[in-house]
N, C-alpha and C positions, 0 to 999 in steps of 0.2 A: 450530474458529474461533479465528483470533488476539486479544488484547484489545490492541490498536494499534488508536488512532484513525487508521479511514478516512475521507477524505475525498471524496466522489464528485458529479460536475458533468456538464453536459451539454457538449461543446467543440462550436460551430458549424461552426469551422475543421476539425477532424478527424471532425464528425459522428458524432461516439460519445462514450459517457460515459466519464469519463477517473475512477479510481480512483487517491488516494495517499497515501499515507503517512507524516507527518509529520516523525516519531520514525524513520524507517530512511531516511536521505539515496540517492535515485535510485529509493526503491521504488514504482513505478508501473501501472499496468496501462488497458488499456482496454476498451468490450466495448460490441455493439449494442443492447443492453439494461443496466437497472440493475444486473440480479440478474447478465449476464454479467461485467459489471465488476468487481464481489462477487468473483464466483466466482475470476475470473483474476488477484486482486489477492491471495487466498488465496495460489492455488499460489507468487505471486512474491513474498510474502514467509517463507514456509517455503525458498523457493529463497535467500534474500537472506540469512536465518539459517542458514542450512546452508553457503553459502559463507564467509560470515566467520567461520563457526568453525574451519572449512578453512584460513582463512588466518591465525586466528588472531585477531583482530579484535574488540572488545569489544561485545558485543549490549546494545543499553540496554532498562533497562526497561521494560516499559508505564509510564504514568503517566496511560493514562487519558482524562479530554476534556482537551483543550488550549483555551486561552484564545487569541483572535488579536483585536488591538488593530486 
C-alpha cells in the first residue's frame, strides 16, 4: 500500500465511490464499493509512478495528511 493521502467519496452523479489523490495530479479511480475504490486507486497510482519515471518526471513525496481550508 501507498502512503499518498486518499481521498474517497460517494459521487451521486457517477453512483460510485470516486478515489483520489492529492499529491499525484490526474490520480483517480473509482469503484462500487469503498474497498473497490481502495483497491483500483492502488493499481493507478503504482501505474501513475511507473509512468512518470518512464517519462522522466519528478515523483513527489508522500507528505502524509493534507490540510484543506
Amino acid at each position: 500500500m501507498s502512503r499518498y493521502e486518499v481521498i474517497i467519496y460517494w459521487s451521486k452523479d457517477d453512483q460510485a465511490f470516486i478515489a483520489e489523490v492529492p499529491e499525484l495530479p490526474g490520480c483517480a479511480a473509482d469503484g462500487a464499493t469503498y474497498q473497490e475504490a481502495l483497491a483500483n486507486v492502488e493499481t493507478v497510482i503504482r501505474e501513475w509512478i511507473e509512468t512518470a519515471r518512464e517519462l522522466g518526471r519528478p515523483i513527489p513525496e508522500p507528505k502524509g495528511r493534507l490540510a484543506f481550508a
